[in-house]
C-alpha positions as CSV (number, residue, x, y, z in Angstrom):
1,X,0.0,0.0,0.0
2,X,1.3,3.4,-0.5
3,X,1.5,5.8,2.2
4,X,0.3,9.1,0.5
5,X,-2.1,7.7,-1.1
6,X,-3.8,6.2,2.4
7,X,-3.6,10.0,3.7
8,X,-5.2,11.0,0.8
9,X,-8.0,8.9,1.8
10,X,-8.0,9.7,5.2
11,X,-7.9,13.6,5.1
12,X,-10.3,13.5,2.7
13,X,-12.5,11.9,5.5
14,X,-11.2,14.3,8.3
15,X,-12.5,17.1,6.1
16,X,-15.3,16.1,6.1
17,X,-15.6,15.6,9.5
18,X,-14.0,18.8,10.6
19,X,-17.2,20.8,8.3
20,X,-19.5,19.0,11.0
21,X,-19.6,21.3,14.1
22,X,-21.6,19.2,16.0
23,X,-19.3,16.8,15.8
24,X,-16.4,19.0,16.7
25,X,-18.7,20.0,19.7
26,X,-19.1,16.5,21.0
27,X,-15.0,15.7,20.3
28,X,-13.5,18.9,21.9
29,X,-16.1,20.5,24.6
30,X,-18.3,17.4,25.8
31,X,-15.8,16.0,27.3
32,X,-14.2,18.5,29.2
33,X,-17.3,19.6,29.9
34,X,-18.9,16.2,30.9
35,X,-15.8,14.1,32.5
36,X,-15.5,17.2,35.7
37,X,-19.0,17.1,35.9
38,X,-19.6,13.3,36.4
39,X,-16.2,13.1,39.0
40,X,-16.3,16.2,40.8
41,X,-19.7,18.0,40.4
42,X,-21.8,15.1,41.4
43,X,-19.3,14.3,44.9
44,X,-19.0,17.6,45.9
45,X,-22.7,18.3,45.4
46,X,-23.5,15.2,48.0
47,X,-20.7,16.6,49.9
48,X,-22.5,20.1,50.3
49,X,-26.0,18.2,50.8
50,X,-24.6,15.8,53.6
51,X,-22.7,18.8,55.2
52,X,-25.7,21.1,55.2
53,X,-28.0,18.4,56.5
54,X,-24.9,18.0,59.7
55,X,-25.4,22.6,60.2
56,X,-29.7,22.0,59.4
57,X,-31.6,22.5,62.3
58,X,-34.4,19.3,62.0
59,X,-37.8,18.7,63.6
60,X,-37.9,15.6,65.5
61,X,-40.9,14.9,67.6
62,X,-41.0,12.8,70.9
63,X,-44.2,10.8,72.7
64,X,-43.4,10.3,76.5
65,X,-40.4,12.2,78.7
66,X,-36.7,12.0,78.1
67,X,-33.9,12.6,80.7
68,X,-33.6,16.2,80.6
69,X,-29.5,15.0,80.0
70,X,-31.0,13.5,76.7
71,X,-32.9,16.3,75.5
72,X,-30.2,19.0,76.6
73,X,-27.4,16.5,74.3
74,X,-30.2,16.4,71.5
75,X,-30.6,20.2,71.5
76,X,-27.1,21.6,72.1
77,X,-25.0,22.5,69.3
78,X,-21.5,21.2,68.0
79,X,-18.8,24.6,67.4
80,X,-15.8,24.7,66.3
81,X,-13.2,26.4,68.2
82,X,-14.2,29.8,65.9
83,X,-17.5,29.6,66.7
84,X,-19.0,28.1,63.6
85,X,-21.8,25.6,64.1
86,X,-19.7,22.1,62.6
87,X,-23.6,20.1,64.1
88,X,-26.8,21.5,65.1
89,X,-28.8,20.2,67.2
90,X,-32.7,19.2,66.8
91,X,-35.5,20.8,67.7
92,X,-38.0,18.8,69.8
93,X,-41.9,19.2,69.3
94,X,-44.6,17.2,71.2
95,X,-46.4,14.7,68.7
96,X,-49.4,12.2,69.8
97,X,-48.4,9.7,66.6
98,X,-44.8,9.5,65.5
99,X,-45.5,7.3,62.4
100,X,-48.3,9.6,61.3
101,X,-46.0,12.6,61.8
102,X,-43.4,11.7,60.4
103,X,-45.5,10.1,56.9
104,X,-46.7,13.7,56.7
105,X,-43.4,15.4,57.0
106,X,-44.8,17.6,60.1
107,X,-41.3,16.3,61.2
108,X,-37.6,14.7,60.4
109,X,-38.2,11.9,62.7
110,X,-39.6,11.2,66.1
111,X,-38.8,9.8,69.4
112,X,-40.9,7.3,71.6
113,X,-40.0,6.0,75.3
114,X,-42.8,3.5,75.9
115,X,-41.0,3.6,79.6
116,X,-39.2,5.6,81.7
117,X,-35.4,5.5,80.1
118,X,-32.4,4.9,82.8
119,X,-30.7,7.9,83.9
120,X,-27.9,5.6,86.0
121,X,-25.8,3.2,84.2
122,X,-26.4,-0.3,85.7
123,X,-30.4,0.6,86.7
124,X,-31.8,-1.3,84.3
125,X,-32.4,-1.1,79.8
126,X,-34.7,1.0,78.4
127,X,-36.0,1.4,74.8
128,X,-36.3,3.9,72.5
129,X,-37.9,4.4,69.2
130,X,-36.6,6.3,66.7
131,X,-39.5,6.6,63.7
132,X,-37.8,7.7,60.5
133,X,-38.0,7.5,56.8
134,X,-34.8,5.2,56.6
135,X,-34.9,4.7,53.2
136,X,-34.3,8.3,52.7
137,X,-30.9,9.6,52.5
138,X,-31.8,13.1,53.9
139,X,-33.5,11.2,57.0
140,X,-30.5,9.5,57.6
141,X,-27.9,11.8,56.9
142,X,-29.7,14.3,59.0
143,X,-32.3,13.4,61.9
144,X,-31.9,10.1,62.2
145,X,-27.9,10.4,62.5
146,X,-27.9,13.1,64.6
147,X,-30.3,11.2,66.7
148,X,-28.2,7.8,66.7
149,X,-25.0,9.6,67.8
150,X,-26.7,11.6,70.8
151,X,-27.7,8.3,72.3
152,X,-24.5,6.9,71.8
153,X,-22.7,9.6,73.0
154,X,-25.3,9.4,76.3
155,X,-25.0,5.9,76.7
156,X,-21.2,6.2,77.0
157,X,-21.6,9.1,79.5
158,X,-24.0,7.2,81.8
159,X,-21.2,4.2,81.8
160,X,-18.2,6.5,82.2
161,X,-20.0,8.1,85.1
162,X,-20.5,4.9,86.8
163,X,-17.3,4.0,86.3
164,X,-16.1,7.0,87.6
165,X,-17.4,6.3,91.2
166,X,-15.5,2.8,90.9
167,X,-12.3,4.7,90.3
168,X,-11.9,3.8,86.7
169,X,-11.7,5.9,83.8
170,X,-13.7,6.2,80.4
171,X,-10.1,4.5,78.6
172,X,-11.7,0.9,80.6
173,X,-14.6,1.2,77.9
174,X,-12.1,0.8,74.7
175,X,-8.9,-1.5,76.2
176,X,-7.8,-1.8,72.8
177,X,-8.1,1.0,69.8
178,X,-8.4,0.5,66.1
179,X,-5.9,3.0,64.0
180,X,-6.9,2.6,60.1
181,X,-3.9,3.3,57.6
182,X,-4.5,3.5,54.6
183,X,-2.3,0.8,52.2
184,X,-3.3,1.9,49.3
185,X,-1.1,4.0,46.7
186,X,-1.5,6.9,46.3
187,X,-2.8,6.6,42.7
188,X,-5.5,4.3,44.1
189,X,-6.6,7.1,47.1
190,X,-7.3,9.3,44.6
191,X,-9.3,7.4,41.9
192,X,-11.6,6.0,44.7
193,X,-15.1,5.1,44.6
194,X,-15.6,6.0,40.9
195,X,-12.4,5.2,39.2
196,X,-14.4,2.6,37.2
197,X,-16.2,5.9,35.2
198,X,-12.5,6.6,33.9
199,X,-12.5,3.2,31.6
200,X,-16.2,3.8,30.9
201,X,-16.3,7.5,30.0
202,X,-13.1,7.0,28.2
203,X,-14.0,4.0,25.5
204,X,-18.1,6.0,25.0
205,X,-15.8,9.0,24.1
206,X,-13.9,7.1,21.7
207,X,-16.7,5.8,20.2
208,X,-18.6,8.7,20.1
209,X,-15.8,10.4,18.2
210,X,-15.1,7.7,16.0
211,X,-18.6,6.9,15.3
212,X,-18.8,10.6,13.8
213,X,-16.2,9.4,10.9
214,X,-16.9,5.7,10.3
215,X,-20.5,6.3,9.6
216,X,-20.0,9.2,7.4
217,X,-16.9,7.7,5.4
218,X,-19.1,4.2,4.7
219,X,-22.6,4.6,4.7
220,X,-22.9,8.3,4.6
221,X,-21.1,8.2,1.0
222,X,-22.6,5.3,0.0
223,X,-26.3,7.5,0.2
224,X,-24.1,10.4,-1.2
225,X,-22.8,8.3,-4.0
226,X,-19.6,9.9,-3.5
227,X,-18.1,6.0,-2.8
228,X,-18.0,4.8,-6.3
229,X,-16.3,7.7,-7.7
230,X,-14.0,7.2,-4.9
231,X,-13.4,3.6,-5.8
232,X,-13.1,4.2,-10.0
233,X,-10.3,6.5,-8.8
234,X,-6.1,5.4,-9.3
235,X,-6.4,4.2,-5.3
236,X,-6.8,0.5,-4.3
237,X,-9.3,-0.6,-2.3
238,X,-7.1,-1.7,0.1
239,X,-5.8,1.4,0.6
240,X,-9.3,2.8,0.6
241,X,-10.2,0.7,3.5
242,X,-6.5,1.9,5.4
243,X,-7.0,5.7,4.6
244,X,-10.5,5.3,6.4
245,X,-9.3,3.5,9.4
246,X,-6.6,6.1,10.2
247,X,-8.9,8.9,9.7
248,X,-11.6,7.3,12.1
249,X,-8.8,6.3,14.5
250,X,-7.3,10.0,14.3
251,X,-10.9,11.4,15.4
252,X,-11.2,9.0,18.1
253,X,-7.6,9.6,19.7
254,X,-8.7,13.3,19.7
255,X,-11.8,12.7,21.5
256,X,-9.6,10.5,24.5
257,X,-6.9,12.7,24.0
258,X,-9.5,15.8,25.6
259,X,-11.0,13.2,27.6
260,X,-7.8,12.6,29.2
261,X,-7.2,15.9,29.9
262,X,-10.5,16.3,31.2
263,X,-9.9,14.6,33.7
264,X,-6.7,15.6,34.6
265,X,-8.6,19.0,34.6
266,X,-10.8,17.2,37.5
267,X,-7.5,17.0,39.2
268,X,-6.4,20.7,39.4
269,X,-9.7,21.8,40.2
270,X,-10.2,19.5,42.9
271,X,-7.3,19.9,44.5
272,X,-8.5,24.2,44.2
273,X,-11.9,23.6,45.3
274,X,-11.2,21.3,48.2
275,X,-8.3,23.2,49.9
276,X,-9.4,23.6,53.6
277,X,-13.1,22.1,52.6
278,X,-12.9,19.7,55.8
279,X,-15.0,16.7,55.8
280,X,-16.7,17.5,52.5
281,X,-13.0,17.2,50.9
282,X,-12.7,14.0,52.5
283,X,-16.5,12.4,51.1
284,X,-15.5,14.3,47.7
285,X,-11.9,12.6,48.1
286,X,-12.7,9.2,49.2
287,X,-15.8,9.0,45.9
288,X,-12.3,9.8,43.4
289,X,-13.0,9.5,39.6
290,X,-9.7,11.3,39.2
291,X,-6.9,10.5,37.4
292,X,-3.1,10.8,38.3
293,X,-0.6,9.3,35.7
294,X,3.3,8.3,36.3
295,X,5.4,8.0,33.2
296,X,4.8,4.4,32.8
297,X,1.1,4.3,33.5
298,X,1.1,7.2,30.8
299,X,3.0,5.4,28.1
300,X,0.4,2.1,29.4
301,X,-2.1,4.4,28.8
302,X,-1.8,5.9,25.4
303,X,-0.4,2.6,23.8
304,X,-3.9,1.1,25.4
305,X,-5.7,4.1,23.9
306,X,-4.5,3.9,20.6
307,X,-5.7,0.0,20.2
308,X,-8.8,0.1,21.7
309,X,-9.5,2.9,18.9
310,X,-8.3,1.4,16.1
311,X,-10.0,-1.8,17.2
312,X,-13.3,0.6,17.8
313,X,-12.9,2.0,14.2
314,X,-12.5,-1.5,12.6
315,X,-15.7,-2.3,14.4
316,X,-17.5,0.4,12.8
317,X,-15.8,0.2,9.5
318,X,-17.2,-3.2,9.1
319,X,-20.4,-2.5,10.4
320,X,-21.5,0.7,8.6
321,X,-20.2,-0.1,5.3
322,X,-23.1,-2.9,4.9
323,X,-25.6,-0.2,5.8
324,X,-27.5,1.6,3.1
325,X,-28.1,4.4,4.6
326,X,-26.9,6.1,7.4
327,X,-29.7,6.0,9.6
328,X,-29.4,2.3,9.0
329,X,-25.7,2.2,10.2
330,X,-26.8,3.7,13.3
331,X,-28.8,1.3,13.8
332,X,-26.4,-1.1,13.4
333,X,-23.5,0.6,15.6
334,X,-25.7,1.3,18.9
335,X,-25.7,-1.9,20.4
336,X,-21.8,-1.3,20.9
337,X,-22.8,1.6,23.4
338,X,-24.2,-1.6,25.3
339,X,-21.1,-3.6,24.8
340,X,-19.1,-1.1,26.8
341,X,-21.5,0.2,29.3
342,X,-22.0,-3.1,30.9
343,X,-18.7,-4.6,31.1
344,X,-17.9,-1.4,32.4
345,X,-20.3,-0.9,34.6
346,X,-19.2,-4.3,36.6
347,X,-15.8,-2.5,36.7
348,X,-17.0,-0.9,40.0
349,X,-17.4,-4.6,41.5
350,X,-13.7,-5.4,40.5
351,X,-12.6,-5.8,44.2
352,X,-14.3,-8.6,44.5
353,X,-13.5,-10.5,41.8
354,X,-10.6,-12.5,40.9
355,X,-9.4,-11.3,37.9
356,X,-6.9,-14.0,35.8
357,X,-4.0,-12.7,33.5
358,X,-6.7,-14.1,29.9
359,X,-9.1,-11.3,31.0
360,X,-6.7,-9.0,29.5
361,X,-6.5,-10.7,26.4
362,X,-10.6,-10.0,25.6
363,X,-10.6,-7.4,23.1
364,X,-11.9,-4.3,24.5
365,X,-12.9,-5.8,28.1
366,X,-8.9,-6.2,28.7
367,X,-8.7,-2.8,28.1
368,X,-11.2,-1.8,30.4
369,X,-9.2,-3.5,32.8
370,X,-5.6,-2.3,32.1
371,X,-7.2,1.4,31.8
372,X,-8.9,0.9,35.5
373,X,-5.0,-0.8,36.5
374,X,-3.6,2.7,35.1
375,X,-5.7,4.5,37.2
376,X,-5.0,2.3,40.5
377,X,-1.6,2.4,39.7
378,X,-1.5,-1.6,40.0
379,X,-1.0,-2.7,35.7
380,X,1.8,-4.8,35.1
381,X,3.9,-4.8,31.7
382,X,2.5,-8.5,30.9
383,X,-1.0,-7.3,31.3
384,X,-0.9,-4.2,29.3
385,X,0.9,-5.9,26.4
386,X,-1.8,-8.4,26.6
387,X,-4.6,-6.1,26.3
388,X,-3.2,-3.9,23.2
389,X,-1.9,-7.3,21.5
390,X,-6.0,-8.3,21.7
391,X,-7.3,-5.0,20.5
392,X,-4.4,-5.5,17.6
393,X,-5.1,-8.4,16.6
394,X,-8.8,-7.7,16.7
395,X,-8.5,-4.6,14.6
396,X,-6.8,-6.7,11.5
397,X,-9.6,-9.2,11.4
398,X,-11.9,-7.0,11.6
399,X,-10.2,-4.5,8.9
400,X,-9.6,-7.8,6.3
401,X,-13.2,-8.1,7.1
402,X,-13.9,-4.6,5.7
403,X,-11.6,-4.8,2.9
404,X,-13.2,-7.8,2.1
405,X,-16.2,-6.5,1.8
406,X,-15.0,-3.3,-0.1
407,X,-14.1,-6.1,-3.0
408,X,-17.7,-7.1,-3.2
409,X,-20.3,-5.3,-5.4
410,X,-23.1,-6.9,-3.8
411,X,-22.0,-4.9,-0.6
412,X,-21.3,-1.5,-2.1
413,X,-24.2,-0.8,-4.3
414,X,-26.4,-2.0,-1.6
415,X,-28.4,1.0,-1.3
């Protein structure tokens, strides 16, 4: 095949493309746009919401008496040595039926002593029932925890009182104290919770971006009738079908290439936003979705990248050039949205699974995998060479499949 000739092909494609600014819109701005907005925004919007329910000032309603120790700990508020309010305390109404008031929202949550509770550690058990919407995540982020901590807190200080007049002290309740450390590296801290959106929201961008050429190049001539001209011309089909692939492939290595740096975008601004932020840094933090690359995990990265989209635009290449239309080769191309939402979807699951060294040679699912290793800082050489020699060997098949089909008439007048 002859190299000019291939480019030929394949900027004639890109021009095409590039005259599209919808498509230039969903390579360049969605997902800068889009990737912050799915690994930041979403945290640090829980972050603020379980925050402001900790500084919200609920309605809980009680049936019976409390201790007036109880009722003062449920009350009081939580400052910080400035002054600020870090937990507010509840306000307590009289209600007749707890379930009923709580159904109708007249409060947070409610409180019922069917006896007299203990005010003396050691004189007996009593119950009390806390009547909340626990399905709800503002009942238990807010009432209902605020609730559960005051009686734990008041349980300990009836016990550490008793103990007190045996001449012990409250360190007799806990003889032995837990320290966590975190093992993990530090590439792992950071992608957290949600490092299995990086693989996903990567490979749907590459799609998305090479979906915008493939389509247009195969089935999108073919209703044009630009395609025959283009195969009557001095170029051979094999080179045809070449010149197509790179221009595909180049459109979807521009749409990871700004997804990568979206993300590395959600780095910087995290780091900006959640300076001094306190415990909403820490929820934001410990949900992750951000990326952090070493040298090797970079160069793991990009050589991943680049297979899984020429493997992608083979897919499509072989796909859309039996459609007749190109409404038809959409039709045809969506159920590979599927194929990489799912997998990736059971990414998030991947600590409990045992993963062997043949997952990575899956085409496309390995690369999920070595993309999420990346991330986690954890991908071995063996692995990643695994995953892009799948996703190579793939992509010929499926391009001798093309070019195969390019050959037969049956296949390109089908319109």
């Amino acid at each position: 095949m002859r190299p000019d000739q291939i480019w030929r092909v394949a900027s004639r494609d890109l021009l095409s493309t590039l005259r599209d600014r919808r498509t230039l819109t969903s390579t360049i701005l969605i997902p800068l746009l889009l990737i912050p907005l799915f690994t930041l925004g979403l945290p640090l919007l829980l972050g603020n919401f379980i925050g402001g329910q900790a500084q919200e000032r609920q309605k809980v309603g009680v049936v019976g008496t409390l201790p007036a120790p109880l009722r003062t700990a449920l009350t009081r508020d939580e400052t910080a040595p400035g002054g600020s309010v870090i937990r507010a305390g509840v306000e307590l109404v009289p209600v007749e039926d707890p379930r009923a008031a709580v159904q109708s929202g007249e409060v947070d949550a409610a409180l019922r002593a069917p006896a007299p509770l203990p005010t003396r550690a050691g004189d007996g058990a009593g119950e009390l029932e806390v009547y909340a919407k626990l399905g709800n995540l503002r009942a238990q982020t807010g009432a209902f925890a605020k609730v559960q901590a005051t009686v734990e807190a008041y349980n300990r200080d009836l016990a550490v009182q008793r103990l007190g007049g045996l001449g012990l002290g409250p360190q007799t309740l806990t003889p032995v104290t837990l320290s966590p450390i975190d093992a993990s590296p530090e590439q792992e801290r950071r992608s957290g919770q949600l490092a299995f959106l990086i693989p996903l929201l990567m490979l749907n961008f590459i799609l998305s971006g090479a979906m915008a050429t493939a389509l247009d190049a195969t089935a999108g001539e073919k209703e044009r009738g630009t395609l025959e001209s283009l195969l009557v011309s001095p170029v051979r089909r094999s080179e045809v079908v070449a010149g197509k692939l790179l221009a595909t492939t180049i459109t979807a290595l521009t749409t990871a290439l700004f997804s990568v740096a979206g993300f590395l975008l959600t780095g910087v601004l995290s780091r900006t936003l959640l300076a001094g932020n306190g415990a909403n840094a820490e929820l934001t933090q410990a949900f992750g979705g951000q990326l952090t690359l070493t040298l090797g995990g970079g160069l793991a990265l990009l050589g991943t990248v680049v297979s899984a989209a020429l493997l992608i635009s083979a897919i499509l290449i072989a796909l859309s050039i039996y459609a007749r239309s190109y409404k038809e080769a959409q039709t045809y191309v969506t159920p590979l949205s599927l194929a990489i939402v799912f997998p990736a979807v059971l990414l998030q699951f991947s600590d409990f699974l045992t993963l062997g060294d043949g997952i990575y040679a899956i085409p496309l699912f390995g690369s999920m995998v070595a993309i999420l290793d990346v991330v986690r800082g954890n991908l071995t050489a063996g692995h990643a060479l695994s995953a892009i020699g799948a996703n190579l060997l793939g992509a010929l098949l499926l391009g001798l499949l093309a070019l195969r089909s390019f050959h037969r008439e049956e296949v390109i007048f089908r319109n």
